[in-house]
C-alpha positions as CSV (number, residue, x, y, z in Angstrom):
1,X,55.1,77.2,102.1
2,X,57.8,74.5,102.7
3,X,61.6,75.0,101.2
4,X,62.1,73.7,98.2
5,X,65.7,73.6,98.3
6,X,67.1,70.0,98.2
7,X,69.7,70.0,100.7
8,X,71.3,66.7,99.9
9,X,72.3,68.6,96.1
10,X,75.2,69.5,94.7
11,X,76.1,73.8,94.8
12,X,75.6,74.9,91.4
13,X,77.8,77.9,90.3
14,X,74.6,79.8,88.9
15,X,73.4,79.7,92.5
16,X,74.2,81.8,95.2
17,X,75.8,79.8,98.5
18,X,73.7,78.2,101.1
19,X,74.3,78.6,104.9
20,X,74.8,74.5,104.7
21,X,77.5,75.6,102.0
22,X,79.6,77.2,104.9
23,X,79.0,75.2,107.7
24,X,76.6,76.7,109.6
25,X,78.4,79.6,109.4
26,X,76.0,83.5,108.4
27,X,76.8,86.5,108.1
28,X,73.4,87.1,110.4
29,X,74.7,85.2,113.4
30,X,78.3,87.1,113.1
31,X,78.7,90.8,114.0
32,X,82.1,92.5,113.0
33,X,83.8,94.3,115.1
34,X,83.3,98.2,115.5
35,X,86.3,100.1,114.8
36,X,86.7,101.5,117.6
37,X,87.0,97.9,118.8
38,X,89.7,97.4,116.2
39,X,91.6,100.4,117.2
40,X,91.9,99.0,120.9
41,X,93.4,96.0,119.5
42,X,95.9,97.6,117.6
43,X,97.0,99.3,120.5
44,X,96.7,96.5,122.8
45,X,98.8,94.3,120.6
46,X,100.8,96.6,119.7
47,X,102.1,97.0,123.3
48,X,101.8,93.4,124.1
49,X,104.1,92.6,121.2
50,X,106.8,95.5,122.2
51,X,107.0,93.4,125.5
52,X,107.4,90.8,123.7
53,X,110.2,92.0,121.5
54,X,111.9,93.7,124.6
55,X,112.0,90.4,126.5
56,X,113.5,88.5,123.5
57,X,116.0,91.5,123.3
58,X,117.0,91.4,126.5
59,X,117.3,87.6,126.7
60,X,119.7,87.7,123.4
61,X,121.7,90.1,124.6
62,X,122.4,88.7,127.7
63,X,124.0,85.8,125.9
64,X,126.0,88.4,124.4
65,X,124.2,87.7,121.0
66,X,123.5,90.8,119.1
67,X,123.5,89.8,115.7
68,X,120.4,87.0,117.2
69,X,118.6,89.5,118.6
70,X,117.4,91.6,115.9
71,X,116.5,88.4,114.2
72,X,115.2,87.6,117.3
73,X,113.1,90.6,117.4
74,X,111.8,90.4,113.7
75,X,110.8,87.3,114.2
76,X,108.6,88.2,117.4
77,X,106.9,90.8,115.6
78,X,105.6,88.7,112.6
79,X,105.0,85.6,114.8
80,X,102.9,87.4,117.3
81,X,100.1,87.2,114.9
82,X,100.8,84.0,113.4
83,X,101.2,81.7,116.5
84,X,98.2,83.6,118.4
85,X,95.4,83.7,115.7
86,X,96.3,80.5,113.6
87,X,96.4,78.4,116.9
88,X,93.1,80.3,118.9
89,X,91.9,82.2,116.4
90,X,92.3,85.4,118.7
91,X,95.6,88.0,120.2
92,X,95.6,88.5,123.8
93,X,94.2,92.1,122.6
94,X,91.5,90.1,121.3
95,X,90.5,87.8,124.2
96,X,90.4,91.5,126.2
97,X,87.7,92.6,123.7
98,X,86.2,89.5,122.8
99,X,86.6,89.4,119.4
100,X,87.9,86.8,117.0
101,X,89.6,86.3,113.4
102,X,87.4,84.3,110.8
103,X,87.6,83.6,107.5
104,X,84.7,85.9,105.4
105,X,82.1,83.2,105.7
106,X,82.3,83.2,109.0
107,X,84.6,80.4,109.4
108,X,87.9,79.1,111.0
109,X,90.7,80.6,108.6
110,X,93.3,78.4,107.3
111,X,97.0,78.9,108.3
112,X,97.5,80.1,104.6
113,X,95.1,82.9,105.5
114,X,96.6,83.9,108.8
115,X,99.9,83.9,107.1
116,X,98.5,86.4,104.5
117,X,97.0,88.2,107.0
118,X,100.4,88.9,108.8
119,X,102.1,89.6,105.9
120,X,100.0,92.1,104.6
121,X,100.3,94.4,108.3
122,X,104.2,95.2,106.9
123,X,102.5,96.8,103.9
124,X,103.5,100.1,104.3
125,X,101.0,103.0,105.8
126,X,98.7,99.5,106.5
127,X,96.8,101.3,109.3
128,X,95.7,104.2,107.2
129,X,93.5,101.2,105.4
130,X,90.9,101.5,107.8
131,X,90.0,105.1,107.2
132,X,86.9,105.1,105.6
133,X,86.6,101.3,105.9
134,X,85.7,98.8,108.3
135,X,88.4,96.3,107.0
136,X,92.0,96.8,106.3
137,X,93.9,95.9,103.9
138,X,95.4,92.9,105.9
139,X,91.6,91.8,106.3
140,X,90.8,92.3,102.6
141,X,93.9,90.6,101.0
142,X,93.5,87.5,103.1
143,X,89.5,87.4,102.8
144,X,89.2,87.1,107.1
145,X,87.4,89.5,109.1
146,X,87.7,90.2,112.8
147,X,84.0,89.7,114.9
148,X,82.6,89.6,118.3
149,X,82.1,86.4,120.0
């Protein structure tokens, strides 16, 4: 038997959410990523961003700029995750794994959300979220999940 669903109507809040609701976007199409996949990124990224923290270092403190260098250095490590997965949706830890940042639907996560999602990896003992979960805290709090792609 045909759909009934009228696809030109307006979401009711009674009902639950469409596929067209979310662009196209299902949880059927989208698998997360394992955590052993996640645990490869975090150690991935976590290297790639010491390199990045260490060449920022160096740089300021050739200019004989101390003081600018662990500002330097703070800023590296919360922008790393920022500037990467708000502009391509993915860290260089995540284009080796093929994996990707969405929002929970599936979708591209706004700037707000990757911001949230940054912030929340200085929670302290953020890492030990994952144990007995698939999501950490940083995942949960900013309502994004990492999948495969």
């Amino acid at each position: 038997m045909a759909d009934t669903r009228n696809p030109y109507a307006a979401p009711r809040a009674d009902e639950a959410p469409t596929e067209q609701y979310y662009s196209g976007a299902t949880d059927a199409l989208l698998t997360d990523a394992t955590m052993g996949t996640r645990f490869v990124n975090f150690l991935l990224d976590t290297v790639f961003r010491q390199l990045a923290c260490v060449a920022v270092v160096l740089i300021a403190t050739a200019l004989h700029a101390r003081e600018l260098a662990i500002v330097l250095m703070l800023v590296t490590i919360f922008g790393y995750y920022v500037f990467f997965e708000a502009v391509t949706g993915r860290t260089p830890a995540k284009y080796i794994t093929r994996t990707r940042v969405v929002d929970k639907w599936g979708g591209k996560p706004t700037f707000l959300q990757i911001l949230g999602r940054s912030a929340a990896r200085f929670i302290p003992f953020e890492p030990f979220s994952f144990l007995g979960s698939a999501n950490g805290w940083h995942d949960n709090l900013s309502k994004t999940r990492v999948v495969r792609s």
